[in-house]
C-alpha positions, -999 to +999 in steps of 0.1 A: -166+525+167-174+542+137-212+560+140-238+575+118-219+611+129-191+602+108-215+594+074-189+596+045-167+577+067-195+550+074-202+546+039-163+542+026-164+512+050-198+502+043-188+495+005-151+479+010-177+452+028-195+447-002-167+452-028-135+439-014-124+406-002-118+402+036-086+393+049-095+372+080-132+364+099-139+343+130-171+334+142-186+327+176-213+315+197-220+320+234-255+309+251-268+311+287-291+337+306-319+328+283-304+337+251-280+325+229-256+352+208-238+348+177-212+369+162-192+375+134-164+392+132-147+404+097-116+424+092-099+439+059-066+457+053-075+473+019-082+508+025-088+515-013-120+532-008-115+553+017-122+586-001-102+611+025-074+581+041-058+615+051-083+618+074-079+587+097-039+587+101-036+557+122-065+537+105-047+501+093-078+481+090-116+479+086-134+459+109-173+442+108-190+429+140-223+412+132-242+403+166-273+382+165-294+375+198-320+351+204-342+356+234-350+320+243-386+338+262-401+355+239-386+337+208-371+373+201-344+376+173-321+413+180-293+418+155-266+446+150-239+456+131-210+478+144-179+488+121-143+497+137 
């Protein structure tokens, strides 16, 4: 997982999420326990904007999980975004 440590890094993928077209995406739902989750995943090949692809040897594709949770209780709504 790619964290705010790695900033440059974060932001290259960051905008190839807003600028380039994504190559596959799935999404899923899963409820029980008092909540019910949704996710979405999104994955691109297109490393164009990676400024230092030097960097990140192995690196063959960008990858977006957006999780949302809905706490059934207290009508809570939790959502987070992790990039791979």
């Amino acid at each position: 997982m790619v964290k705010e440590n790695q900033p440059d890094l974060l932001d290259d993928i960051r905008d190839s999420f807003k600028m380039l077209e994504h190559d596959d995406f799935i999404e899923s739902l899963d409820f029980g326990h008092g909540r019910i989750k949704t996710r979405k995943c999104v994955v691109i090949s297109d490393l164009s904007l990676i400024e230092k692809p030097t960097l990140w040897k192995s690196l063959t594709c960008l990858v977006r999980v957006e999780s949302e949770r809905y706490l059934k209780t207290s009508e809570e709504t939790q959502s987070e975004t992790q990039y791979y």
